[in-house]
C-alpha positions in Angstrom: 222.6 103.5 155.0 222.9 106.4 157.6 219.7 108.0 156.9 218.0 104.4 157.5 219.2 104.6 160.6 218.1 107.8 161.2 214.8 107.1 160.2 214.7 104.2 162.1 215.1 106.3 165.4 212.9 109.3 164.1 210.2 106.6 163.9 210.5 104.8 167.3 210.8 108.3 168.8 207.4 109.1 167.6 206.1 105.8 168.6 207.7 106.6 172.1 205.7 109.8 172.2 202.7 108.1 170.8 203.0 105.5 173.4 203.6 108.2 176.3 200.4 110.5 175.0 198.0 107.3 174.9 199.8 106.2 178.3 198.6 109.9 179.9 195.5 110.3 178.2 194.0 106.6 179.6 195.7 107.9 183.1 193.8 111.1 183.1 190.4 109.1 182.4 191.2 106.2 185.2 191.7 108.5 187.4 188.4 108.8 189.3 188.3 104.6 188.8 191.6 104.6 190.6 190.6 106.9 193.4 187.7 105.0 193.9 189.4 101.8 194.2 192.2 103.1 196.8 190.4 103.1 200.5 193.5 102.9 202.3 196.1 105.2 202.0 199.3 102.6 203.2 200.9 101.5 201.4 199.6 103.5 198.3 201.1 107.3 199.8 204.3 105.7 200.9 205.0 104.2 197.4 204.4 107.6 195.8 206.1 109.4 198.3 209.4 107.1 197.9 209.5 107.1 193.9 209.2 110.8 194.6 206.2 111.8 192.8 205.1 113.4 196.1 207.1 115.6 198.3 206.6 114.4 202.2 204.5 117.6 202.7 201.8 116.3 200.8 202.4 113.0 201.9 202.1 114.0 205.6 198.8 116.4 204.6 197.6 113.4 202.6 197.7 111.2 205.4 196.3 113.1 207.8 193.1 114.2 205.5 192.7 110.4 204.8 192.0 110.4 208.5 188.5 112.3 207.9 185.6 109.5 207.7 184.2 109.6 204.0 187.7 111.6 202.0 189.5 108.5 200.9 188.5 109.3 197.0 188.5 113.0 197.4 192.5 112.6 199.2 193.4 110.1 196.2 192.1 112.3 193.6 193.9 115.4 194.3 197.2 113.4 194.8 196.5 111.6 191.6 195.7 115.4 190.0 198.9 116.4 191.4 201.1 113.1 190.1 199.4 114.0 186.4 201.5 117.2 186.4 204.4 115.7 186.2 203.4 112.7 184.5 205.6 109.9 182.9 205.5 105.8 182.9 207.7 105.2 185.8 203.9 106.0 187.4 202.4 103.5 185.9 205.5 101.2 187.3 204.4 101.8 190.7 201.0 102.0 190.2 201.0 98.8 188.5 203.7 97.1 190.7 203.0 93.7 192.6 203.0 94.8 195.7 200.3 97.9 195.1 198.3 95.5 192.7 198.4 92.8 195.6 196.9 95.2 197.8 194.7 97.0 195.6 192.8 94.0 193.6 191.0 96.4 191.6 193.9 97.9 189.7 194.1 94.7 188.2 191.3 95.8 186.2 192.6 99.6 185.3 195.7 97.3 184.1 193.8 95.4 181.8 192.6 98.6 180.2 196.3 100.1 179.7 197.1 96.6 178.5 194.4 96.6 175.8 195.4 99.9 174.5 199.1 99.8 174.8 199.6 95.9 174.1 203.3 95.9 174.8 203.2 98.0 178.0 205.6 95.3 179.6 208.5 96.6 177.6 208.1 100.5 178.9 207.4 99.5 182.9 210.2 97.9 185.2 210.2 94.5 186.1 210.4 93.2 189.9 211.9 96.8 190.9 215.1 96.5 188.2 215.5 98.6 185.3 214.5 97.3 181.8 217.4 98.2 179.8 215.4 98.2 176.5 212.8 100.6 178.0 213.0 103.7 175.4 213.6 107.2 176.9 209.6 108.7 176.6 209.2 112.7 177.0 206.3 114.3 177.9 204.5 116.0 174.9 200.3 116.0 175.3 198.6 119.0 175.9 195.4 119.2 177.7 192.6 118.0 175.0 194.4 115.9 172.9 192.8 112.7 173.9 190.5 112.6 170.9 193.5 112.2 168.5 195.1 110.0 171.2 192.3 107.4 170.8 192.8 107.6 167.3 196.2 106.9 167.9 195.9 104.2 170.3 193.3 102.2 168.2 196.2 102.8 165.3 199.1 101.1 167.9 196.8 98.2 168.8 196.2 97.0 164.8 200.0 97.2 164.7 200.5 94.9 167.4 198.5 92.8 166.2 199.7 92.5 162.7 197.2 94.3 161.0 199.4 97.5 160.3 202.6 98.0 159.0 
């Protein structure tokens, strides 16, 4: 009975990782759609400053670039190049939070597409700003390339939430 157990958690590790690697390959290809759809840099910055995925040096540097008619996407971008580096879901918490979604209509739509590839992406984000208890523990594991196998792989995760894959 112990090895079941065992197996049990080898398995949903690897679905954790599987999950995290889909999660940071469809970040990496939304990133341009993202930039484009942020044209004001409050309270987008702030929110990435205060989870801490930006220091205030590039928060302040951010800001003031923002200032410069016409390098709204170009600003967003690089911070969003940056936040990739040290990539993990609590990103897609904020970025997918009411408030930033609120202010941002068009993130509703990047949603949709995380949504459609990782089906149960409620279970790995936080909930009105508390912690979801049951949200697994996801390290960070894709190389740069991978996101040919990770489509595989996300296409794979979508049949098994819908029944079709056991």
């Amino acid at each position: 009975m112990a090895s079941g157990g065992s197996n049990l958690s080898t398995r949903m590790s690897t679905e954790n990782k599987r999950i995290y690697d889909i999660a940071l390959c469809h970040f990496k290809r939304q990133k341009d759609a993202i930039s484009n759809i942020i044209k004001v840099a409050s309270p987008f910055l702030e929110l990435l400053r205060d989870y801490g995925f930006i220091n205030n040096e590039m928060y302040e540097m951010s800001k003031e670039s923002f200032k410069t008619p016409g390098s709204e996407k170009e600003v967003i971008y690089h911070v969003l190049d940056e936040v990739e580096k040290t990539f993990n879901l609590s990103l897609l918490e904020a970025l997918f939070s009411k408030d930033i979604m609120d202010t941002y209509r068009g993130l509703n739509d990047i949603y949709k597409i995380f949504k459609k590839v990782i089906p149960n992406i409620e279970q790995f984000l936080r909930s009105d700003g508390e912690e979801n208890e049951e949200r697994p523990d996801i390290q960070p594991s894709l190389e740069q390339g991978d996101c040919k196998q990770i489509e595989t792989d996300s296409l794979l995760l979508t049949e098994k939430e819908n029944g079709k894959w056991a």
